[in-house]
Backbone bond lengths (Angstrom), bond angles and torsions (degrees), N, CA, C in turn:
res aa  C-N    CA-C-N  psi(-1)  N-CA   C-N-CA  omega(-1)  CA-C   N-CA-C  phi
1 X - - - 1.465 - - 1.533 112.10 -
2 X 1.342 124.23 0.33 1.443 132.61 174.98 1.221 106.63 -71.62
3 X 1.777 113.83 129.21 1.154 142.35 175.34 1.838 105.26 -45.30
4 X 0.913 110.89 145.09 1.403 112.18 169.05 2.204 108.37 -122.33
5 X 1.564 78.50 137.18 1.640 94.26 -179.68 1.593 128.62 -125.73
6 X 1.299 116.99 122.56 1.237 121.98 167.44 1.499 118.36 -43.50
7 X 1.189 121.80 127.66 1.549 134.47 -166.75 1.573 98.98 -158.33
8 X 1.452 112.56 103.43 1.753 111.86 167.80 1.250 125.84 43.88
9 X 1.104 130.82 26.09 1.400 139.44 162.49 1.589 111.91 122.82
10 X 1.228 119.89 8.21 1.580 132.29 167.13 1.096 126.25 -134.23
11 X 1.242 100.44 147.30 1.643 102.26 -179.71 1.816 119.38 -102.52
12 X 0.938 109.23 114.22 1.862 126.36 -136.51 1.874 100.29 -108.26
13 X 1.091 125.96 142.84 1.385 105.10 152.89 1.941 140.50 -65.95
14 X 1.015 111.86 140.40 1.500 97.31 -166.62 1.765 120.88 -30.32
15 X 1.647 98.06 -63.26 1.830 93.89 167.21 1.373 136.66 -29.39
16 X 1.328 94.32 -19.82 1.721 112.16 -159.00 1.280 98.56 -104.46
17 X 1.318 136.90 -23.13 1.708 151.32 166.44 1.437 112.98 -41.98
18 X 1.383 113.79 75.08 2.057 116.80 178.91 1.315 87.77 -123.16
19 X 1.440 92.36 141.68 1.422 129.02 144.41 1.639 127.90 -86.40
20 X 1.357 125.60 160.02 1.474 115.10 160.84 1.651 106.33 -88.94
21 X 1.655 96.51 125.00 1.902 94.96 148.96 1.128 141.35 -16.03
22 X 1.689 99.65 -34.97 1.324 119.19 171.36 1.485 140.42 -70.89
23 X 1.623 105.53 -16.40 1.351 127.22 -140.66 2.503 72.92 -90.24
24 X 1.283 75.26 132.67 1.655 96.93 159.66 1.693 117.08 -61.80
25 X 0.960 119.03 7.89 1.495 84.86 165.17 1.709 92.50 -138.67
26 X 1.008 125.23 14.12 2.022 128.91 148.08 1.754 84.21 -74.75
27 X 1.599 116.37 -82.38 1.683 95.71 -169.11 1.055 160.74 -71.51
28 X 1.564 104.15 8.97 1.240 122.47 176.43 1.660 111.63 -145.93
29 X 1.651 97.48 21.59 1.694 81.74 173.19 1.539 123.98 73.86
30 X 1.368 114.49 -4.94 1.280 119.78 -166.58 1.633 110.21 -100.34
31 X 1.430 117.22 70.06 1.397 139.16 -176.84 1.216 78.93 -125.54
32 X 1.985 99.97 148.65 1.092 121.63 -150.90 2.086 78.02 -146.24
33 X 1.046 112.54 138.96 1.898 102.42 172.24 1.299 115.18 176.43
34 X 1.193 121.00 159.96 1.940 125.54 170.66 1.628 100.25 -113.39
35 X 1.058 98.05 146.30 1.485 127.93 159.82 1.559 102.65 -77.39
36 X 1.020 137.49 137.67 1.623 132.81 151.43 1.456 107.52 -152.80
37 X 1.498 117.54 154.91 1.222 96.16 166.18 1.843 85.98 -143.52
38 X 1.970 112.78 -174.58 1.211 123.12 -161.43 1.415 97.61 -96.85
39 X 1.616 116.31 161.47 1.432 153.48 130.44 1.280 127.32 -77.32
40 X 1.089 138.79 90.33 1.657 142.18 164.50 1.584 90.62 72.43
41 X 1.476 107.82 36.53 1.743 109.25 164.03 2.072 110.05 83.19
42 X 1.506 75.67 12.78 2.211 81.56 162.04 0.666 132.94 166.79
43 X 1.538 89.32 152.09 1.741 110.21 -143.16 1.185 136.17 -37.31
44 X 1.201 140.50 130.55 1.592 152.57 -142.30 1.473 98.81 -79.10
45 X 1.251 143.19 170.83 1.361 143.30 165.01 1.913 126.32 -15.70
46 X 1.391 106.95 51.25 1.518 139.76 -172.92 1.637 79.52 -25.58
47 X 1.592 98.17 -91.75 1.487 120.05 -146.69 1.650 100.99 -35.80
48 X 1.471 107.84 -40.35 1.819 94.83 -166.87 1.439 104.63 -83.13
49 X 1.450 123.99 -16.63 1.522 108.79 160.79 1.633 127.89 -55.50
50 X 1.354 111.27 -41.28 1.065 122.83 -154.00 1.783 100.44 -91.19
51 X 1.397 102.91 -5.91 1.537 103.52 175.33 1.235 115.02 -97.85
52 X 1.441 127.30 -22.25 0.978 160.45 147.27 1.902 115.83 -32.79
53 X 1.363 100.98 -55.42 1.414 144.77 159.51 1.900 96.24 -32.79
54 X 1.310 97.13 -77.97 1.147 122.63 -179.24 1.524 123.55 -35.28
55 X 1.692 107.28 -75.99 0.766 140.63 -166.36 1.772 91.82 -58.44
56 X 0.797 150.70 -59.55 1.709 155.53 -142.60 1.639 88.90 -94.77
57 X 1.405 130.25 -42.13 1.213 100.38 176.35 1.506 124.64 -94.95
58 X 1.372 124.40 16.29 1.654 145.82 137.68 1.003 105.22 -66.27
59 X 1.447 140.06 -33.05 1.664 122.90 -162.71 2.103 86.44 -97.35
60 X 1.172 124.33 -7.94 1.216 99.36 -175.24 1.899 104.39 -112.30
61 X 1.275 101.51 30.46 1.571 113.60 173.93 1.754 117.77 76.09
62 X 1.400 100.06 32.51 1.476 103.66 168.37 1.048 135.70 -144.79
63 X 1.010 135.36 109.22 1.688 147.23 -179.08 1.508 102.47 -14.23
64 X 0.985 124.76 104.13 1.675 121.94 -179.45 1.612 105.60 -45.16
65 X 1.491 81.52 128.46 1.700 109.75 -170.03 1.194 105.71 -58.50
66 X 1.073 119.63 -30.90 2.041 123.40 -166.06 1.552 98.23 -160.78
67 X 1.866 88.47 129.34 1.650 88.74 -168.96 1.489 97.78 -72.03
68 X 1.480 112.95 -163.79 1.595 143.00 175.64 1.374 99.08 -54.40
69 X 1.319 125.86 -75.95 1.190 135.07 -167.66 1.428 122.40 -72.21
70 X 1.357 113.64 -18.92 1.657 100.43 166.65 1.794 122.55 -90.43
71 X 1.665 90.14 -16.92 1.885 101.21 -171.41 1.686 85.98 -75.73
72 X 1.891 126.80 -38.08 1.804 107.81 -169.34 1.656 92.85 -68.68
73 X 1.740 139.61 -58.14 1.053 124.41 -176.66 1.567 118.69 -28.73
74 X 1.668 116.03 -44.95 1.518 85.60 179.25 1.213 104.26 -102.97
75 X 1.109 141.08 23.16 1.699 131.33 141.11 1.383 98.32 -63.92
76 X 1.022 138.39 -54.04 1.456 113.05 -168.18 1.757 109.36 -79.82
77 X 1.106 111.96 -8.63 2.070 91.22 -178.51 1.504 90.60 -85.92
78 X 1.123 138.15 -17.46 1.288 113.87 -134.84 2.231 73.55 -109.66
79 X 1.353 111.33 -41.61 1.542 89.97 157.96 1.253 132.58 -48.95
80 X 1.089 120.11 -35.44 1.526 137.76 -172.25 1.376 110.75 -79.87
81 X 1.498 115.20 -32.54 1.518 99.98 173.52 1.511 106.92 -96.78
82 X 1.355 128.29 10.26 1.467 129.25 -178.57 1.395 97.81 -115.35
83 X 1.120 147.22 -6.66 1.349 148.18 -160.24 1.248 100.97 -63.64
84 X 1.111 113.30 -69.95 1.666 124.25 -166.78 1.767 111.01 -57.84
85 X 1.270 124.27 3.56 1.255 133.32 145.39 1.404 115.88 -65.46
86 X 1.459 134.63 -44.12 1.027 140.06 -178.93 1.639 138.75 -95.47
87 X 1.479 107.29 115.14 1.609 113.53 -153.38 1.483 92.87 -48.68
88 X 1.940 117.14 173.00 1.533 103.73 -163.12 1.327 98.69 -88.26
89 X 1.765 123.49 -13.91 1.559 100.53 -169.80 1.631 93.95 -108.56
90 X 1.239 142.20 54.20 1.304 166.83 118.50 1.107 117.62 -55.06
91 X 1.327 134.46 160.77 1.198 145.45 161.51 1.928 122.11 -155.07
92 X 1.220 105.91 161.87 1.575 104.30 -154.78 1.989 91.48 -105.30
93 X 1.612 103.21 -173.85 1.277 119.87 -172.60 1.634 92.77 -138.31
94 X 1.319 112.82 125.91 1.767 106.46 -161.39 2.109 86.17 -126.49
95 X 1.560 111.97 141.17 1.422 97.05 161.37 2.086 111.10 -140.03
96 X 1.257 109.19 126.57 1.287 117.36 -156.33 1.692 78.51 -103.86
97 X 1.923 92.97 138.46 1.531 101.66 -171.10 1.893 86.69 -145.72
98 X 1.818 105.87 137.08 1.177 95.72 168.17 1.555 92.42 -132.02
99 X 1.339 117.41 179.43 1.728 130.61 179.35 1.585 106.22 -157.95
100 X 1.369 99.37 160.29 1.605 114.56 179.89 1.551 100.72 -52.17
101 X 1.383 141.57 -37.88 0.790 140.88 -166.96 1.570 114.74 110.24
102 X 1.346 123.62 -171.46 1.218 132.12 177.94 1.769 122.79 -59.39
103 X 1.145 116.62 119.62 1.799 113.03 -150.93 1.634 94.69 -105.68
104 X 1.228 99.63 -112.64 2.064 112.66 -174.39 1.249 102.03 -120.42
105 X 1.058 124.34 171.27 1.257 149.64 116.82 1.576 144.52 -46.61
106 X 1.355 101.55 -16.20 1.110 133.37 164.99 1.765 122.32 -168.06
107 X 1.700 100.43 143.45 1.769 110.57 -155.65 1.319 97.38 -62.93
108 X 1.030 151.33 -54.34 1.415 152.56 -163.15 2.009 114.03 -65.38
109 X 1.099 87.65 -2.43 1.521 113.52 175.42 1.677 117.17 -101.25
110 X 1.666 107.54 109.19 1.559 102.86 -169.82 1.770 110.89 -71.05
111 X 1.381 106.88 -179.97 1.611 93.51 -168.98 1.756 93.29 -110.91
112 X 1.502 106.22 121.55 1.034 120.75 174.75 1.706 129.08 -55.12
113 X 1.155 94.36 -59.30 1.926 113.14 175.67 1.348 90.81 -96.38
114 X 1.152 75.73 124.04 1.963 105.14 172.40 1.604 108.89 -99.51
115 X 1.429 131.49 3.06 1.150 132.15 161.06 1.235 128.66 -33.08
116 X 1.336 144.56 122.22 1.564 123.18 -168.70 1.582 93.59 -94.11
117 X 1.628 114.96 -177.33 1.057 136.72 157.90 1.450 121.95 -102.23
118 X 1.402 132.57 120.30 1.178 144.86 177.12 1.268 103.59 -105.34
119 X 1.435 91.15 147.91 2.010 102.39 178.65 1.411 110.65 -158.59
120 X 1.191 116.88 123.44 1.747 106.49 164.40 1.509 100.64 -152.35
121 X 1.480 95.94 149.54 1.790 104.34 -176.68 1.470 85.81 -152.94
122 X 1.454 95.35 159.11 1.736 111.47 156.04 1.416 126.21 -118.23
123 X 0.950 123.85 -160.40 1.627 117.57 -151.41 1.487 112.32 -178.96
124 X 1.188 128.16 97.78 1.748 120.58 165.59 1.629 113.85 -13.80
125 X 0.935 127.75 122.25 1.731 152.62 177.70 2.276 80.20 -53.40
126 X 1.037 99.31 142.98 1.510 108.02 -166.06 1.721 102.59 -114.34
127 X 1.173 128.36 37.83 1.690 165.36 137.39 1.237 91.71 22.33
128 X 1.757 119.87 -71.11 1.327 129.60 -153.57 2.314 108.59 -82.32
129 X 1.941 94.78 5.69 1.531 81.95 177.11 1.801 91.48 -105.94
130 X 0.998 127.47 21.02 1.323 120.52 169.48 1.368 128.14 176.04
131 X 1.702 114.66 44.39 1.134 125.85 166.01 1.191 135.14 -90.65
132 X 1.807 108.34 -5.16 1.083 121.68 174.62 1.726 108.72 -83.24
133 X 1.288 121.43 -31.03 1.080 136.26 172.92 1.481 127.73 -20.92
134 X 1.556 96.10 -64.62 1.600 126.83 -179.70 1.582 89.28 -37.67
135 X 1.152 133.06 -73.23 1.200 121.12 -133.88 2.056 85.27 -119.59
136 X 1.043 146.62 37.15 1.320 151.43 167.81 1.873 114.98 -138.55
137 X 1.376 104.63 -21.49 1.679 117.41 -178.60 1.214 97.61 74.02
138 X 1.746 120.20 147.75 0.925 136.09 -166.05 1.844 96.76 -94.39
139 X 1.627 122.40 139.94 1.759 102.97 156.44 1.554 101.14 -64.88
140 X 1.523 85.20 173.75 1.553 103.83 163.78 1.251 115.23 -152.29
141 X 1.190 152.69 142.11 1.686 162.80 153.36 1.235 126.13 -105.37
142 X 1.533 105.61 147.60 1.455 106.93 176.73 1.934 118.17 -88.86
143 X 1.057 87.67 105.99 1.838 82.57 162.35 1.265 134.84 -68.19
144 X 1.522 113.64 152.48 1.379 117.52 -170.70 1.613 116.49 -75.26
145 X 1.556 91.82 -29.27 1.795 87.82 171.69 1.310 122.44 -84.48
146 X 1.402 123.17 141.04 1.489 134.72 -177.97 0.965 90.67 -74.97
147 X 1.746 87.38 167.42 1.678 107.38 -177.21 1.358 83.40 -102.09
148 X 1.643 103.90 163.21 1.372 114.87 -175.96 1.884 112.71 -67.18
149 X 1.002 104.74 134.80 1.528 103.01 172.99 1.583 136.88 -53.31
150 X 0.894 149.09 112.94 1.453 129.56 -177.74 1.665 111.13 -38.00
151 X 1.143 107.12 -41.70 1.917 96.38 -178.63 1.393 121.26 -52.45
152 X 1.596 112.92 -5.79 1.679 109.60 -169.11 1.773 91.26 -121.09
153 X 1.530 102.15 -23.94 2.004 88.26 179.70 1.322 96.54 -175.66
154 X 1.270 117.24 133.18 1.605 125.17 -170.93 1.330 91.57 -78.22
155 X 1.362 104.48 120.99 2.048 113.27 153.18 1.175 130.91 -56.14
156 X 1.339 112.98 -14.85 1.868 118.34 161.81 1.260 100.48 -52.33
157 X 1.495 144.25 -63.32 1.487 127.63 -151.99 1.458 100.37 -99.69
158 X 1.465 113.05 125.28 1.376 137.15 -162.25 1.403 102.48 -103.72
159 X 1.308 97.68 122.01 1.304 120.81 179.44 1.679 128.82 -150.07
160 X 0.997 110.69 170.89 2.030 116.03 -173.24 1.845 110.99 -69.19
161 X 1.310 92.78 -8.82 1.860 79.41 -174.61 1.422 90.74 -91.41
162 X 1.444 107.43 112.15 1.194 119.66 174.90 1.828 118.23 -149.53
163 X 1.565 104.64 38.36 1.151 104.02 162.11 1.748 128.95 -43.76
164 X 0.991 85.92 -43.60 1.580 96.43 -177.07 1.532 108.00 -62.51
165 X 1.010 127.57 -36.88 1.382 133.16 178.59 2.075 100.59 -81.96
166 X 0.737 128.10 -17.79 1.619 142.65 161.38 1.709 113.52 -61.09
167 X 1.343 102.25 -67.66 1.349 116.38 165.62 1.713 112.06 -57.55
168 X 1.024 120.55 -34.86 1.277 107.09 -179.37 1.570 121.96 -76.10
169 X 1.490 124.70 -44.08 0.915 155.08 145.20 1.480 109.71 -20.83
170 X 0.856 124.41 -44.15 1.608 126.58 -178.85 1.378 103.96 -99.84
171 X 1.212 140.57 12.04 1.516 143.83 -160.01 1.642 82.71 -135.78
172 X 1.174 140.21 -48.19 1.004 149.15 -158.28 1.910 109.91 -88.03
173 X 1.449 106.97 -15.35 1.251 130.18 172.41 1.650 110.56 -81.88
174 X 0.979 98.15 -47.08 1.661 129.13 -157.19 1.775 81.49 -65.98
175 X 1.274 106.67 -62.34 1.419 100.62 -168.68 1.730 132.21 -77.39
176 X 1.807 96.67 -19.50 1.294 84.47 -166.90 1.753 77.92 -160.53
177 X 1.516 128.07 87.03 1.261 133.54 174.59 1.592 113.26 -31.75
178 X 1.357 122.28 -31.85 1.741 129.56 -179.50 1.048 110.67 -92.21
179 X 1.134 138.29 12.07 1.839 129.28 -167.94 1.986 84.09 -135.24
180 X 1.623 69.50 164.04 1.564 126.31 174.91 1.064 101.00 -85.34
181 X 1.462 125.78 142.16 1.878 132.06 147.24 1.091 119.10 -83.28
182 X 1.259 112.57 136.12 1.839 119.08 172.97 1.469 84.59 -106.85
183 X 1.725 88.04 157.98 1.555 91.04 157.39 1.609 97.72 -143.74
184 X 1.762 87.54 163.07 1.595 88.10 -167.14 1.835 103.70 -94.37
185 X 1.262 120.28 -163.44 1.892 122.36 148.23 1.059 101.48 -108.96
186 X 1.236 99.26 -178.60 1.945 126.28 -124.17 2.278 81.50 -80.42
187 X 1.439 97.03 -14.85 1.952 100.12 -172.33 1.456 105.28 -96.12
188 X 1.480 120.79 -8.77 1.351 117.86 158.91 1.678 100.68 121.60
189 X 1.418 130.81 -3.20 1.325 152.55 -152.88 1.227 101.54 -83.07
190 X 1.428 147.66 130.17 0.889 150.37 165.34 1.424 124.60 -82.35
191 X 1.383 122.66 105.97 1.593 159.99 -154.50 1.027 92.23 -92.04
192 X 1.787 144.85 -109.56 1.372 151.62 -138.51 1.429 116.87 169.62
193 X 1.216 107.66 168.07 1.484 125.44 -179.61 1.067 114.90 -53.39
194 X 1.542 117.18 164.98 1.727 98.44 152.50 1.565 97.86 -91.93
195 X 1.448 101.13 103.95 1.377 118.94 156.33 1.515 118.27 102.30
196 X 1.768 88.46 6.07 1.736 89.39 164.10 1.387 116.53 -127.13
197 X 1.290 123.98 -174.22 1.482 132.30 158.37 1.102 114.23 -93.17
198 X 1.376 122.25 145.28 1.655 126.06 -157.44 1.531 91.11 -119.24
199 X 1.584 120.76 136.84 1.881 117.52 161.43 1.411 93.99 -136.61
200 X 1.303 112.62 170.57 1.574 136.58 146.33 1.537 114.53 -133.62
201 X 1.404 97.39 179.06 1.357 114.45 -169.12 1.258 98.11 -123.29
202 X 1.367 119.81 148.25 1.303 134.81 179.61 1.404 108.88 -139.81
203 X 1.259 130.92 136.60 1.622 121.37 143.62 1.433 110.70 36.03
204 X 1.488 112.22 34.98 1.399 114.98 -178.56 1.579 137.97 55.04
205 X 1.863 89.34 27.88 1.164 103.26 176.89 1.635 107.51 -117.09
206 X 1.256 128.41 147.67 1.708 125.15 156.09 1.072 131.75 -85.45
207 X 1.354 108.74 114.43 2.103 119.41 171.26 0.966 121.37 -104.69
208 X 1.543 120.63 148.39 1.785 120.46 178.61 1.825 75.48 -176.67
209 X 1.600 76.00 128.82 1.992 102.89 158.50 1.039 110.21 -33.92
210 X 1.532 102.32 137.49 1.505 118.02 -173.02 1.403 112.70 -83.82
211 X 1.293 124.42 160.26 1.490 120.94 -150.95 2.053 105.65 -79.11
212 X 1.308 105.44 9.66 1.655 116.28 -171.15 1.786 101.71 -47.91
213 X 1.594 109.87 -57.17 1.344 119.81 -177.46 1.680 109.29 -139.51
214 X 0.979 119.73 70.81 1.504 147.72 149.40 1.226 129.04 -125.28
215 X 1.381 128.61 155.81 1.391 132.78 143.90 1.856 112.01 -60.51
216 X 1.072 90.29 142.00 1.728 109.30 -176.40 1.289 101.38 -81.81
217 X 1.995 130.14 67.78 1.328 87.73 -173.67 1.399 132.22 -97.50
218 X 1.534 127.29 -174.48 1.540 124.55 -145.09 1.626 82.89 -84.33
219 X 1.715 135.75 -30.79 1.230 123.06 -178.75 1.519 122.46 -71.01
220 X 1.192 104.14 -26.02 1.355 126.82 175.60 1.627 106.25 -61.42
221 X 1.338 112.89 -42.36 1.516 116.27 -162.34 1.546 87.23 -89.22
222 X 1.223 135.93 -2.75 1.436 140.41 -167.45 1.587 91.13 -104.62
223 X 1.354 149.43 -83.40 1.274 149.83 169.72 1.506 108.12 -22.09
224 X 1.532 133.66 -52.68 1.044 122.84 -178.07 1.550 125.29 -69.02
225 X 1.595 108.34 -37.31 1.615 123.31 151.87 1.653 103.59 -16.78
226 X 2.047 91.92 -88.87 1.229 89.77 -164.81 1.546 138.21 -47.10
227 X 1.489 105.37 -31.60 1.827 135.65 -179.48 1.676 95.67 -28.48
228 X 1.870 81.77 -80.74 1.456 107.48 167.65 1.215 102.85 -10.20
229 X 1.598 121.90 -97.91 1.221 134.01 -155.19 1.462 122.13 -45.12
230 X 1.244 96.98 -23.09 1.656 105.62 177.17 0.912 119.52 -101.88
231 X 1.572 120.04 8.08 1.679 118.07 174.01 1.408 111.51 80.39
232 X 1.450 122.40 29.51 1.646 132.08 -174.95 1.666 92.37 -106.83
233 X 1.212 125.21 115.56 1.281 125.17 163.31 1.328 123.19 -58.18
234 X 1.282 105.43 153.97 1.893 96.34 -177.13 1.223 107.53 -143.75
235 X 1.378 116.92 120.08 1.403 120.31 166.94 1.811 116.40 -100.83
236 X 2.152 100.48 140.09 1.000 77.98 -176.84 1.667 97.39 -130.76
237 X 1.729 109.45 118.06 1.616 106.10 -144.87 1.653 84.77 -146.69
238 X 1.317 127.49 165.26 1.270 141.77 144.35 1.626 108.66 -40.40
239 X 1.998 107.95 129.10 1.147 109.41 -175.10 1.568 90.27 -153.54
240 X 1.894 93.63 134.71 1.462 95.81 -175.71 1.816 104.12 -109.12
241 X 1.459 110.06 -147.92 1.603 125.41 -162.35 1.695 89.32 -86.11
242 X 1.611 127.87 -17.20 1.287 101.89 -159.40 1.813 89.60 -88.53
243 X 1.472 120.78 -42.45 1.408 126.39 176.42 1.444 105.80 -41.97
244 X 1.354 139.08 -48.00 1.215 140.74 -165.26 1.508 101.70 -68.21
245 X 1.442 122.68 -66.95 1.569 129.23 177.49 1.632 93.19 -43.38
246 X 1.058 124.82 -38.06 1.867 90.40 -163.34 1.476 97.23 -117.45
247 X 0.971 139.93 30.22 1.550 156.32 149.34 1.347 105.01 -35.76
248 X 1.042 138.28 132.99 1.642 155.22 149.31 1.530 103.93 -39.88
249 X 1.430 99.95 -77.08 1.399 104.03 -177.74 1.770 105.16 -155.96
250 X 1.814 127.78 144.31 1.237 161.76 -157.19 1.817 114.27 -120.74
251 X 0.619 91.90 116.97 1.693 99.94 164.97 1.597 117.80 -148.01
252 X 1.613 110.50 171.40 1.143 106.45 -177.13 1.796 99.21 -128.19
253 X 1.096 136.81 146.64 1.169 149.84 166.75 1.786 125.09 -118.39
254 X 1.493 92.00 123.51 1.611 95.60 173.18 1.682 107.90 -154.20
255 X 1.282 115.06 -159.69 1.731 118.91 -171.77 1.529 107.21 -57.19
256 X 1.261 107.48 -58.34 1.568 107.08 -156.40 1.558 101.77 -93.90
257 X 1.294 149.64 -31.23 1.448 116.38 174.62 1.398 97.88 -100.18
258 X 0.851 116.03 -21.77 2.286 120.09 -175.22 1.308 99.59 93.62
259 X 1.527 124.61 -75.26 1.965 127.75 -173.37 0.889 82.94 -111.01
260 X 1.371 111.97 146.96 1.751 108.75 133.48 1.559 87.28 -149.93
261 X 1.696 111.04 141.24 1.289 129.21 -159.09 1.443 98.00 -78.90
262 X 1.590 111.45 157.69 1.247 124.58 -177.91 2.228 95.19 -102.95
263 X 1.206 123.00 145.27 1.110 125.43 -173.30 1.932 103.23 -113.41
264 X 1.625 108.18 -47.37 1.629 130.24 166.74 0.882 102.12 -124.73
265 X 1.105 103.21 172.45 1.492 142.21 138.38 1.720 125.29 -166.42
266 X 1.728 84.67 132.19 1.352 93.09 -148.54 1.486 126.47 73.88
267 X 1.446 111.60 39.20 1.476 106.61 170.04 2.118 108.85 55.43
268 X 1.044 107.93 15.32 1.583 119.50 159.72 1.498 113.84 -122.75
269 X 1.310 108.02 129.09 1.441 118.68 -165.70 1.378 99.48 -94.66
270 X 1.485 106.96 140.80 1.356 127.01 -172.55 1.759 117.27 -104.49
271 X 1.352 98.68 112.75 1.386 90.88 -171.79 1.734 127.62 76.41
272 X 1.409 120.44 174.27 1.331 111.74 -165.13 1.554 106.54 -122.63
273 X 1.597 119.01 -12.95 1.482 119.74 157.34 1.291 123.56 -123.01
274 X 1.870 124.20 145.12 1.716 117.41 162.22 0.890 112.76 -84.68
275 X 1.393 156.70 166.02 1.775 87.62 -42.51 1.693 102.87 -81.96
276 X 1.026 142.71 158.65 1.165 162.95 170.21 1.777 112.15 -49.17
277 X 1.171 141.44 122.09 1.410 147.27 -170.85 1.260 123.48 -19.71
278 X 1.692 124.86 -53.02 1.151 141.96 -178.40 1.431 107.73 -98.67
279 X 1.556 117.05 -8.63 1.352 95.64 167.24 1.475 116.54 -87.21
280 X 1.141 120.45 -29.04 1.496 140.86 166.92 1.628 101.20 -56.62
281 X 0.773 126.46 -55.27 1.524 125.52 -174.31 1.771 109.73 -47.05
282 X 1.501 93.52 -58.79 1.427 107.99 179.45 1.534 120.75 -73.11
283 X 1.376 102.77 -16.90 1.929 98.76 170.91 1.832 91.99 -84.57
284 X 0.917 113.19 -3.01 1.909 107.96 -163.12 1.683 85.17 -85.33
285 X 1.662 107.17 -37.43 1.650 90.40 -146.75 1.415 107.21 -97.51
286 X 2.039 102.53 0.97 1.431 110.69 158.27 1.322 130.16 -69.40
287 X 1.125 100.42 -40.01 1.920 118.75 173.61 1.605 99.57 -68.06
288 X 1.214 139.20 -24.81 1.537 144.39 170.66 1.498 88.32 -63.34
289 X 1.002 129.78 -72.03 1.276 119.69 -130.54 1.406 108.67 -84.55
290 X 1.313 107.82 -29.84 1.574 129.00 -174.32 1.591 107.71 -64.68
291 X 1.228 105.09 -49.36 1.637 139.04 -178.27 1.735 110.18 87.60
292 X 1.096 109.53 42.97 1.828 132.55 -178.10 1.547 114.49 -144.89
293 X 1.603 108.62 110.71 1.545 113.95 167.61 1.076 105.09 -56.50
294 X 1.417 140.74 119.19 1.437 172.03 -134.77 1.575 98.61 -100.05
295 X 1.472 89.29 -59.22 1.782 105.07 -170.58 1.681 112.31 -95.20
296 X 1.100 136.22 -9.22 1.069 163.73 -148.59 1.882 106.64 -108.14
297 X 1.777 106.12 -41.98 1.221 123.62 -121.01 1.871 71.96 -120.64
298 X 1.398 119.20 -41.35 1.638 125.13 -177.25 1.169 106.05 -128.18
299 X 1.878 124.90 36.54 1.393 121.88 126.71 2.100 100.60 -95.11
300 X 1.208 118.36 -35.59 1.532 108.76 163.49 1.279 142.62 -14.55
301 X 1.625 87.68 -62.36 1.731 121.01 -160.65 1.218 108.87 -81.67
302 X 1.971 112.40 -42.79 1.396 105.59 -160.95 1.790 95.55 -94.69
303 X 0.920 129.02 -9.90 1.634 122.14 162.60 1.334 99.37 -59.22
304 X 1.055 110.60 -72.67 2.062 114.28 -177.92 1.344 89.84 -31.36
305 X 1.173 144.87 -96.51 1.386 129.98 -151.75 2.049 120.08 -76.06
């Protein structure tokens, strides 16, 4: 019943999944990867991950390690040989990771093999850390650590050096065991999750940080779609702690739950219903489009287990 994982040109059992110490992106953080996970067993908006994919390892001076079409081939074997783990109206959480490959032993030492490292595995959708959410709102807090600035590394290209998102996370624990960390920039602006996209609601309008110092994410570009479609305006501008306190209604969006409503942050309650009108609307018109009750689909799963 062990998961099987793509590792450098084989498909390995998980136990069996090593890297070298050596490999550049354990020592320097320099993993390059998407999060994605499935709909009725496939894969969610592939192409813009995988360009995405792309794009971050061009912005860090390298010819993308693995084109488009060979990184979806092993997204799909490595679904295909894990599938049959997963009941049919289930769905998985898959994350494709590549790196320069194996570097030195020491920094003053150039890196000989230019081989990259490829990796992809999947993983049961993790239901039971935030299915209660949907319909209770998630907390949220502000952390003390900034998010990194764009002047030192653009947040479009997604990658593993994410101490800062580590540190926050545990600061964000510290204060409020049920919440999420936001973090703000270095001007006090509120940026994103660790690892989500942040919106509110206003006066029947939609906000979420402007793409200056964020990740672009693919759920994010999915919420604004739908907005769109429904005639929900969307602004996408610098937004601080006072916009959040008097917000209508907050959510956060990413791969594996899509919304899930914000209830506080900071021990100030947001809005006067969970989930809030337009956030409900827009998880409704995600589960439309997908053709899978969202909320329906990971109150199911996480009882089963």
């Amino acid at each position: 019943m062990e998961r099987k994982v793509y590792l450098n040109g084989k498909m390995v059992s998980e136990n069996e999944a090593k890297v070298s110490i050596f490999d550049i992106g354990f020592m320097y953080g320099a993993t390059f990867y998407e999060s994605l996970r499935t709909f009725k067993h496939k894969v969610f908006r592939l192409d813009e991950h995988l360009s995405r994919l792309e794009r971050g390892m061009r912005y860090a001076g390298l010819e993308p390690l693995i084109s488009k079409t060979e990184m979806a081939d092993i997204i799909e074997k490595v679904l295909t040989a894990n599938i049959h783990l997963t009941d049919k109206e289930d769905d998985v959480w898959l994350s494709a990771e590549v790196t320069p490959g194996v570097g030195f032993p020491h920094p003053l030492v150039k890196q000989k093999d230019k081989q990259p490292s490829v990796i992809v595995y999947s993983a049961p959708l993790p239901y039971e850390e935030y299915v209660r959410y949907y319909t209770e709102g998630k907390h949220a807090v502000t952390a003390d650590v900034r998010n990194v600035p764009p002047e030192t590394l653009d947040s479009r290209a997604k990658n593993r050096s994410r101490l800062h998102f580590f540190i926050a996370k545990r600061e964000g624990l510290k204060k409020d065991p049920n919440a999420f960390a936001i973090l703000f920039d270095i001007k006090g602006n509120i940026t994103e999750g660790t690892g989500a996209n942040f919106f509110i609601v206003a006066d029947n309008t939609l906000y979420t940080p402007s793409t200056r110092n964020i990740l672009i994410g693919i759920s994010r570009q999915t919420v604004i779609e739908l907005a769109r479609k429904m005639n929900l305006p969307v602004v996408e501008t610098d937004i601080n702690l006072y916009d959040v306190y008097n917000a209508d209604e907050a959510f956060f969006t990413t791969s594996s739950f899509c919304i899930l409503p914000i209830s506080q942050v900071n021990s100030v309650r947001i809005g006067k219903k969970i989930p809030g009108i337009w956030t409900e609307r827009l998880l409704t018109a995600w589960s439309e489009k997908v053709e899978v009750d969202i909320i329906k689909q990971a109150q199911k799963f996480s009882r089963k287990r």
